[in-house]
FINUMI-729103 format. One record per residue (C-alpha): residue in one letter; y, z, x; residue number from 1. Coordinates in Angstrom, 1 decimal. Example, Ala and Ser with C-alpha at 12.3 -4.5 7.8 and 13.67 -1.06 7.14 Angstrom:
// residues 2
  resn       y       z       x  resi
     a    -4.5     7.8    12.3     1
     s    -1.1     7.1    13.7     2
***
This chain:
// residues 422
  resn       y       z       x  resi
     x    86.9    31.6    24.1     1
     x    83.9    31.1    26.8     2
     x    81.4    28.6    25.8     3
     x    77.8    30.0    25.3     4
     x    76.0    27.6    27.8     5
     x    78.4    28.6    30.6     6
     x    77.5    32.5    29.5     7
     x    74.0    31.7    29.0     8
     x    74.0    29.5    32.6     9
     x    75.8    32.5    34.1    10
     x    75.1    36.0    32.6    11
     x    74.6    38.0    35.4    12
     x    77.7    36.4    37.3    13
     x    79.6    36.9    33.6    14
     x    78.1    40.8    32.8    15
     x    79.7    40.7    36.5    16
     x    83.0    39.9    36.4    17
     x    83.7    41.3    32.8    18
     x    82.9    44.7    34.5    19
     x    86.4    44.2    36.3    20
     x    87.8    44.2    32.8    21
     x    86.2    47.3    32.1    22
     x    84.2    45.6    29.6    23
     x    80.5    45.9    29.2    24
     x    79.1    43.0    27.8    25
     x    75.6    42.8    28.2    26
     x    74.5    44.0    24.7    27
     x    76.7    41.0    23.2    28
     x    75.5    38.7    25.8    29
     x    71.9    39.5    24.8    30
     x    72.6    39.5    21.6    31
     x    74.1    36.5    22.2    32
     x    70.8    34.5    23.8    33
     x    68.7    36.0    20.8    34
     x    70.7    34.2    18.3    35
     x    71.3    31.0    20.2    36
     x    67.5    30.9    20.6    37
     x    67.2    31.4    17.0    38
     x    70.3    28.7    16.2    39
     x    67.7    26.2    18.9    40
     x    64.6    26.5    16.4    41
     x    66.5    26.3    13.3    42
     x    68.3    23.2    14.4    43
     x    65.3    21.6    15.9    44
     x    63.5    22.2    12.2    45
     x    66.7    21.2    10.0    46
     x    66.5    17.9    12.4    47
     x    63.1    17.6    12.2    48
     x    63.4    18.1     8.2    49
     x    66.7    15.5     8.0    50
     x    64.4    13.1    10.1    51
     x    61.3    13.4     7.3    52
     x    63.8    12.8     4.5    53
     x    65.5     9.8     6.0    54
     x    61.9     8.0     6.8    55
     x    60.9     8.8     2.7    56
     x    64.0     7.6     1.6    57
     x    64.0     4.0     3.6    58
     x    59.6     4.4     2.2    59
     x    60.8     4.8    -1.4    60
     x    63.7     1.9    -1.0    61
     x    60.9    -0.3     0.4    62
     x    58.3     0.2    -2.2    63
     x    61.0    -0.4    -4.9    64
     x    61.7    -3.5    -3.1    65
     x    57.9    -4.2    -3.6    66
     x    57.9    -3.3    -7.3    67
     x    55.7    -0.4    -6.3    68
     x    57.8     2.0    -8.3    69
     x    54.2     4.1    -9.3    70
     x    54.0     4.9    -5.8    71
     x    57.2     6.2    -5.5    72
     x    57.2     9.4    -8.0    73
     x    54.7    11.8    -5.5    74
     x    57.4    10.6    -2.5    75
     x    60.1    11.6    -4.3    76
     x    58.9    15.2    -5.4    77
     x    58.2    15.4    -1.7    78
     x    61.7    14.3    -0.7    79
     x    63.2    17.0    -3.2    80
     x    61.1    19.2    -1.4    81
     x    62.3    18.7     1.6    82
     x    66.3    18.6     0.8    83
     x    65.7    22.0    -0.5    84
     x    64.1    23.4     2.5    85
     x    66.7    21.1     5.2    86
     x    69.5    23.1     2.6    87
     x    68.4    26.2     3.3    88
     x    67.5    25.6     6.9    89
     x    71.7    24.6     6.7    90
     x    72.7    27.8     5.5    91
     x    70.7    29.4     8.0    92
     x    72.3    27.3    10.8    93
     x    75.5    28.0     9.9    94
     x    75.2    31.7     9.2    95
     x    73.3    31.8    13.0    96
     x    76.7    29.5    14.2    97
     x    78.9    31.8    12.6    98
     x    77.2    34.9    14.1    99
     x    77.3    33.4    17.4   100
     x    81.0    32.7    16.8   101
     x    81.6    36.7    15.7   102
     x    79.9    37.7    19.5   103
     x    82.4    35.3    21.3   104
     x    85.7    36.4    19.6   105
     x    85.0    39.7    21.1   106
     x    83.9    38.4    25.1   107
     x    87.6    38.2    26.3   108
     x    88.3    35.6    29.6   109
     x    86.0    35.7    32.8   110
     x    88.9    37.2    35.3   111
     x    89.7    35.1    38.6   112
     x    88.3    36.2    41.7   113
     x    91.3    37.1    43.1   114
     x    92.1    39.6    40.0   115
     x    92.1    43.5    41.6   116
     x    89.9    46.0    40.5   117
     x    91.7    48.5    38.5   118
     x    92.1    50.2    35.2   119
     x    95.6    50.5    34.2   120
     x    98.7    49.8    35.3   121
     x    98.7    52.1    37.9   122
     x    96.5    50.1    39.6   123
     x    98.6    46.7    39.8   124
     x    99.2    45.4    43.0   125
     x   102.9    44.4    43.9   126
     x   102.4    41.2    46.1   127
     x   106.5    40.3    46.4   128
     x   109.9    42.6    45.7   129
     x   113.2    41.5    46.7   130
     x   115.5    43.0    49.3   131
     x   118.6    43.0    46.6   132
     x   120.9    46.1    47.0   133
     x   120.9    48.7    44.1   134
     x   124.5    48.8    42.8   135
     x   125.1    52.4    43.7   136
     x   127.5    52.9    39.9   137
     x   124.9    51.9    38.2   138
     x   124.1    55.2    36.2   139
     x   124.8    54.6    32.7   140
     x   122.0    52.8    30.4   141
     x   122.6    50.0    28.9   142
     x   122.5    51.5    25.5   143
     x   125.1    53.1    26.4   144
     x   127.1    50.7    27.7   145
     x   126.0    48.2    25.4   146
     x   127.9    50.6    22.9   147
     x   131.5    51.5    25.0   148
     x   131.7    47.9    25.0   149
     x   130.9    46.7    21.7   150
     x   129.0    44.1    23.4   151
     x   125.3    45.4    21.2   152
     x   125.6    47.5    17.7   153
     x   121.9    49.2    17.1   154
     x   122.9    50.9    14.4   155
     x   124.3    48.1    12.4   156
     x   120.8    46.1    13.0   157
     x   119.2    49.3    11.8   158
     x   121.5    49.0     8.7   159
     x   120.4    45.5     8.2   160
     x   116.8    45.7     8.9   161
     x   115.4    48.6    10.9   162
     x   114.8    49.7    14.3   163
     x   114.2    47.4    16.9   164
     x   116.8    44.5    15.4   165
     x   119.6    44.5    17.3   166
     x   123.2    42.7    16.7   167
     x   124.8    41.0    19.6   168
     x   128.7    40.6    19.3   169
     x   131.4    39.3    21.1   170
     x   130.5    39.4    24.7   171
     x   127.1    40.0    23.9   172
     x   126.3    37.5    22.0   173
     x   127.8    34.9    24.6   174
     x   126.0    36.4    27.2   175
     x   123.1    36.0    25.4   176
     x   123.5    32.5    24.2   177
     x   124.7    31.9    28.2   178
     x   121.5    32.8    29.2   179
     x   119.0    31.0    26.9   180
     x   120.8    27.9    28.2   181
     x   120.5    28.7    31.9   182
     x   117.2    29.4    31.5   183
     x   116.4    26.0    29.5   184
     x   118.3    24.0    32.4   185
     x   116.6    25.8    34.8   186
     x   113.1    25.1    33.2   187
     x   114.6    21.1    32.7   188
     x   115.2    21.0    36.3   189
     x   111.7    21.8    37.7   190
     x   110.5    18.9    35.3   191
     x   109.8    20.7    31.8   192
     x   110.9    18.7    28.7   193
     x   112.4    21.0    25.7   194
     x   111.0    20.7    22.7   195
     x   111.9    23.0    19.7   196
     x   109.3    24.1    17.4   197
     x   108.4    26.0    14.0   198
     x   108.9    29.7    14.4   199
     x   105.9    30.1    12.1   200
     x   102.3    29.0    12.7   201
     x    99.0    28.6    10.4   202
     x    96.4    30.8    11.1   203
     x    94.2    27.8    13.0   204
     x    97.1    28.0    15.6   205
     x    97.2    31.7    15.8   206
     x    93.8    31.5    16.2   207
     x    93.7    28.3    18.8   208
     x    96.3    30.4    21.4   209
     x    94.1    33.6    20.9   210
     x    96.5    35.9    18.7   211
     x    93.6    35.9    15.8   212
     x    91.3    37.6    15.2   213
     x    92.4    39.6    18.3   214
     x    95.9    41.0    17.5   215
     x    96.4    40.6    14.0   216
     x    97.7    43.7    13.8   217
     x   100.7    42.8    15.8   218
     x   102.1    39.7    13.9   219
     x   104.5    39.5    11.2   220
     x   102.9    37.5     8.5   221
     x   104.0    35.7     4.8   222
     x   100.6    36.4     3.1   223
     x   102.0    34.5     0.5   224
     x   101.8    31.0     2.5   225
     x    99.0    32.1     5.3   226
     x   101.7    32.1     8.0   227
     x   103.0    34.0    10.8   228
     x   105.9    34.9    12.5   229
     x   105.1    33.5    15.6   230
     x   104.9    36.4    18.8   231
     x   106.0    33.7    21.4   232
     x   107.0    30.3    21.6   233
     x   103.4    29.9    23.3   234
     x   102.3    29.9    20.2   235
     x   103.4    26.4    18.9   236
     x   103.7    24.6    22.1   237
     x   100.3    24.7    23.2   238
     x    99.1    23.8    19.8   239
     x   101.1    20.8    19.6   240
     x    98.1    19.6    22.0   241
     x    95.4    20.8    19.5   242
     x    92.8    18.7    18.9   243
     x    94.4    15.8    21.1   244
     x    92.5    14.1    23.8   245
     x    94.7    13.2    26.8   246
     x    94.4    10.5    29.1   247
     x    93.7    12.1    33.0   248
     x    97.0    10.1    34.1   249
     x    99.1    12.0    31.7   250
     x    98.3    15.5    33.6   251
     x   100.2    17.8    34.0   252
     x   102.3    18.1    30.6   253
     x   105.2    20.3    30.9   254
     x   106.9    21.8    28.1   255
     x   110.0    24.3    27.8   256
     x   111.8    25.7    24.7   257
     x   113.1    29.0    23.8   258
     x   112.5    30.8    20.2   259
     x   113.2    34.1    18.5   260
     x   109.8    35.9    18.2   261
     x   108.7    38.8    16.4   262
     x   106.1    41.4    16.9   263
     x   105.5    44.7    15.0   264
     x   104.6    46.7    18.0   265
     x   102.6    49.3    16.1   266
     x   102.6    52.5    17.7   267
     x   105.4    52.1    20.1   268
     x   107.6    55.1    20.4   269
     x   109.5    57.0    23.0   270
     x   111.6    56.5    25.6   271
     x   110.3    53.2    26.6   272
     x   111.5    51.8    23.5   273
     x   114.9    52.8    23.6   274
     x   118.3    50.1    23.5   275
     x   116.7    46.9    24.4   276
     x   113.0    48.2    25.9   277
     x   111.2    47.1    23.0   278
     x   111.9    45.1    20.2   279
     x   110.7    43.7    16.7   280
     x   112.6    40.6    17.3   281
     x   114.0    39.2    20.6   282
     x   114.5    36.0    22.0   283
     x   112.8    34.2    24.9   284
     x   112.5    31.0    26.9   285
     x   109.1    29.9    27.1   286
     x   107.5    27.3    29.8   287
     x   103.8    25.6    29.2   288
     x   101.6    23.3    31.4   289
     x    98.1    21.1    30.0   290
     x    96.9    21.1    33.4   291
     x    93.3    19.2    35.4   292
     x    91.1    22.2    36.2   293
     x    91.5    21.0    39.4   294
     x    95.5    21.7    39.9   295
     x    95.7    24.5    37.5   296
     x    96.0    27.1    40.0   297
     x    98.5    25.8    42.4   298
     x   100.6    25.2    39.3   299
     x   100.1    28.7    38.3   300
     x   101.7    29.4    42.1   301
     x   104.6    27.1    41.4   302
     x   105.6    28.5    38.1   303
     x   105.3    31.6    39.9   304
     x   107.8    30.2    42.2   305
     x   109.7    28.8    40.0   306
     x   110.6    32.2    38.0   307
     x   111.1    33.8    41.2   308
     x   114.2    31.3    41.7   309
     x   115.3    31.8    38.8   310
     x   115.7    35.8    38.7   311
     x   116.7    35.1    42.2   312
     x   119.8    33.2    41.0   313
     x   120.8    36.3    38.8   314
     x   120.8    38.5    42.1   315
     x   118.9    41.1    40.2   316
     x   116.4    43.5    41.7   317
     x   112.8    42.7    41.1   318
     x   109.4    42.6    42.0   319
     x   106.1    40.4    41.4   320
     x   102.8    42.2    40.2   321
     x    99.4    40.7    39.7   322
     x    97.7    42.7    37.2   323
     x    94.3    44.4    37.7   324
     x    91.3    43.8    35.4   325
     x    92.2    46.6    33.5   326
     x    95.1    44.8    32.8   327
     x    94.8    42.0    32.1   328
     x    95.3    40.1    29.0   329
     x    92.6    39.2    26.7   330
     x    92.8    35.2    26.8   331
     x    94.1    35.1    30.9   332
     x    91.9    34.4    33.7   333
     x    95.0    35.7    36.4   334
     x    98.3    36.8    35.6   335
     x   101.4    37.5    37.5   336
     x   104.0    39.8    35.7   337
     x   107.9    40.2    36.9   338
     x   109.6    43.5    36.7   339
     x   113.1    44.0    37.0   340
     x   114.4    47.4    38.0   341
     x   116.5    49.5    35.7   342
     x   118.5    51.7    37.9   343
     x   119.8    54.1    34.7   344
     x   115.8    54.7    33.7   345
     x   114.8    54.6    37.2   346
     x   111.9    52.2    36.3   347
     x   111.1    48.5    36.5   348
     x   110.9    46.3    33.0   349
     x   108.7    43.5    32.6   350
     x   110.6    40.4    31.8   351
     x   107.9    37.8    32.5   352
     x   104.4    37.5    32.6   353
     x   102.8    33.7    33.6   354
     x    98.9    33.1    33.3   355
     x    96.2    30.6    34.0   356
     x    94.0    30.9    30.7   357
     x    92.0    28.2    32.2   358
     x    89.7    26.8    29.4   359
     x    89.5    29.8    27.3   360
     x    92.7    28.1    25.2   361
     x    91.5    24.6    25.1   362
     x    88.0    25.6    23.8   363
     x    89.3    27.0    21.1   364
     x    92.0    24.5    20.7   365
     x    89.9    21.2    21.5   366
     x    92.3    19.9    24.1   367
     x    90.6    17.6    26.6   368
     x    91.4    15.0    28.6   369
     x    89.5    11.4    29.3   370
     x    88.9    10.6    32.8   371
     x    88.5     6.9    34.5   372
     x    85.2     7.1    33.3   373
     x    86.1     7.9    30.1   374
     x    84.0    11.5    29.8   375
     x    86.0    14.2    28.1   376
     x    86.3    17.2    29.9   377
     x    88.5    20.7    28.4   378
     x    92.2    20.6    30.4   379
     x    93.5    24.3    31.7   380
     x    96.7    25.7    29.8   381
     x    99.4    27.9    31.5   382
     x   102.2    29.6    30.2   383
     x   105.2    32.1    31.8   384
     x   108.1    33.6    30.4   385
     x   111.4    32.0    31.7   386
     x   112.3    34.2    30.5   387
     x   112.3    36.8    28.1   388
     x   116.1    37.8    27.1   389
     x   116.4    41.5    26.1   390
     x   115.2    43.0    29.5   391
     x   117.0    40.7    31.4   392
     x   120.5    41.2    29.5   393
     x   119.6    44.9    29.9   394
     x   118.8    44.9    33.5   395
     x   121.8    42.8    34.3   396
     x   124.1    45.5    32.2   397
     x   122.9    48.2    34.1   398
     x   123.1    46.6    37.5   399
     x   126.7    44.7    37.3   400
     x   128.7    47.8    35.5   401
     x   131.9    49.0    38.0   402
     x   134.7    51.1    36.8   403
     x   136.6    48.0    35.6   404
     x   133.7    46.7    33.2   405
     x   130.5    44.8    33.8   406
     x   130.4    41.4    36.2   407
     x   128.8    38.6    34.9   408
     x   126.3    36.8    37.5   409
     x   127.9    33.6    39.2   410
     x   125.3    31.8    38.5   411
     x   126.2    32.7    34.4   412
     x   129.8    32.2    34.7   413
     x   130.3    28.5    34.0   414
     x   127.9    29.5    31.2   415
     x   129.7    32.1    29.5   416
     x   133.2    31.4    30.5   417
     x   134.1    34.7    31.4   418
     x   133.1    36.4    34.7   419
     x   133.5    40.2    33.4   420
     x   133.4    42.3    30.3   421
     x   136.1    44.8    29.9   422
***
């Protein structure tokens, strides 16, 4: 979340920016100042008060010292006076604090300058797409071809657990295993270390990466034990940094791992949905940098870069998007998404999307780092997908199928052991 002094420092510039979002944020930003005038008063008095009760207490310790204890009883009806009105004045502080708190879960990220203008997703703009020929047989979905196959049952993860939880087999499930592994080697290779973590979170790390109290709605969650499912290994990566303080020289921190994740998607239906469009539970390889606020955006480029290659390597048609403010996720100050083209839907799929969040994470997760002079300062987080597996396996499906089966990508082959499925 945004801190209030920079909003205070910089409403107009803020009100500004946020318009890009299509948000209007001026009543909370006035509301906003109101209530951190108030929270400036109250403090000042409950210090004020603290400061009065700490002077009578060392006065009534003296005088007791003195064998003055007579002299003591007005002091201390005045110092139960005055812990009853610094209580109070507590409550009030806290109820301002927690106010103030309400206003800024609802302010989303300040978007980078370089964000378009635009509403939906109509209004991306496409800054790269690769020359790769469409395979000219590729007609059939992969739903389809997932099924003649026997490479993906949908019906059987109906059976098990509902729409949207598929069972890989065979094949399918190799191919799929193939590529989490090539996508963890590739990650290894530009410098990432793999970690594996929980697959469920608490709700301070829900709330640290931005999931709570903004989408909720969206997670799976064990009421039971206050967990959730997590929605991306994002998740628990970046809050194994949470409340850590990181020594300058450490920067950046790169982390890699894949997980399983699981979202509801409420209210998703249609054709967009269909075979492997849209799931309840997929799997994905996730990459994460703690980056200096200095760097973070020329590391945004090269993990930009760096998912390019790796797509690249998989000789499947694609394009790079950066979203418009309309857009644009709630936490991120600039994203770039990847699309993969689907020549049986005639449409491209998203398979990545990586994002500077700047210090809108770290605020709310309290990572910092200490520079040579030993100040603190809050570190940038970044994240992409590298990448997320159901699209992908889809995409590359649809766009290796010939009339003797579907061709596995060389750079796959010494992963799966096989170079077509027949």
């Amino acid at each position: 979340m945004l801190k209030p002094s920079y909003i205070i420092a910089n409403k107009d510039e803020v009100i500004a920016s946020l318009k890009k979002r299509n948000f209007n944020s001026e009543v909370l930003i006035d509301e906003l100042i109101s209530l951190d005038n108030d929270r400036k008063i109250v403090q000042t008095n409950y210090e004020s008060k603290l400061s009065e009760s700490n002077s009578i207490s060392k006065t009534i310790g003296q005088l007791f010292k003195e064998g003055k204890k007579n002299e003591t009883v007005s002091l201390k009806e005045k110092s139960l006076k005055i812990k009853q009105e610094t209580k109070s004045l507590s409550d009030k502080l806290n109820d301002i604090k927690v106010k103030i708190n309400n206003i800024l879960f609802q302010i989303p990220n300040v978007p980078n300058k370089n964000v378009p203008v635009g509403n939906t997703s109509e209004d991306n703009l496409v800054i790269f797409e690769s020359k790769t020929d469409i395979n000219p047989q590729a007609k059939t979905p992969h739903w389809e071809l997932a099924e003649k196959y026997d490479i993906i049952d949908f019906d059987m993860g109906n059976k098990i657990t509902g729409s949207g939880f598929p069972v890989y087999k065979g094949s399918g499930a190799k191919l799929q295993r193939a590529l989490i592994s090539f996508f963890l080697d590739c990650n290894i290779s530009f410098g990432y270390q793999e970690v594996q973590v929980p697959h469920l979170v608490n709700e301070e790390s829900a709330f640290g990466t931005g999931q709570l109290p903004d989408k909720e709605g969206q997670m799976y969650s064990v009421p039971q034990d206050n967990l959730f499912l997590i929605p991306t290994a994002e998740v628990p990566i970046t809050n194994i940094f949470r409340d850590e303080i990181i020594d300058e020289s450490s920067l950046p921190i790169l982390k890699t791992g894949y997980t399983p994740c699981f979202r509801r998607e409420a209210g998703s239906y249609g054709s967009h949905v269909r075979g492997l469009n849209r799931l309840h539970q997929f799997d994905k390889v996730e990459i994460v940098r703690i980056d200096h606020p200095d760097n973070s955006y020329n590391s945004l480029e090269l993990m930009k870069d760096q998912i390019k290659s790796v797509i690249e390597k998989l000789e499947l048609p694609f394009r790079i998007i950066t979203l418009c403010g309309g857009d644009l996720g709630f936490t991120s100050a600039l994203t770039y998404d990847f699309e993969i083209y689907s020549p049986a839907q005639d449409k491209w799929l998203e398979v990545s999307s990586v994002s500077n969040f700047e210090t809108f994470q770290s605020n709310r997760l309290k990572i910092r780092y200490r520079n040579a002079e030993g100040k603190t300062n809050l570190a940038h987080t970044l994240n992409g997908s590298s990448l997320a597996l159901p699209r992908v396996l889809a995409t590359i499906i649809e766009n290796f199928q010939t009339d003797e089966g579907i061709k596995i990508p060389k750079a796959l082959h010494d992963y799966t052991g096989f170079t077509i499925i027949k």
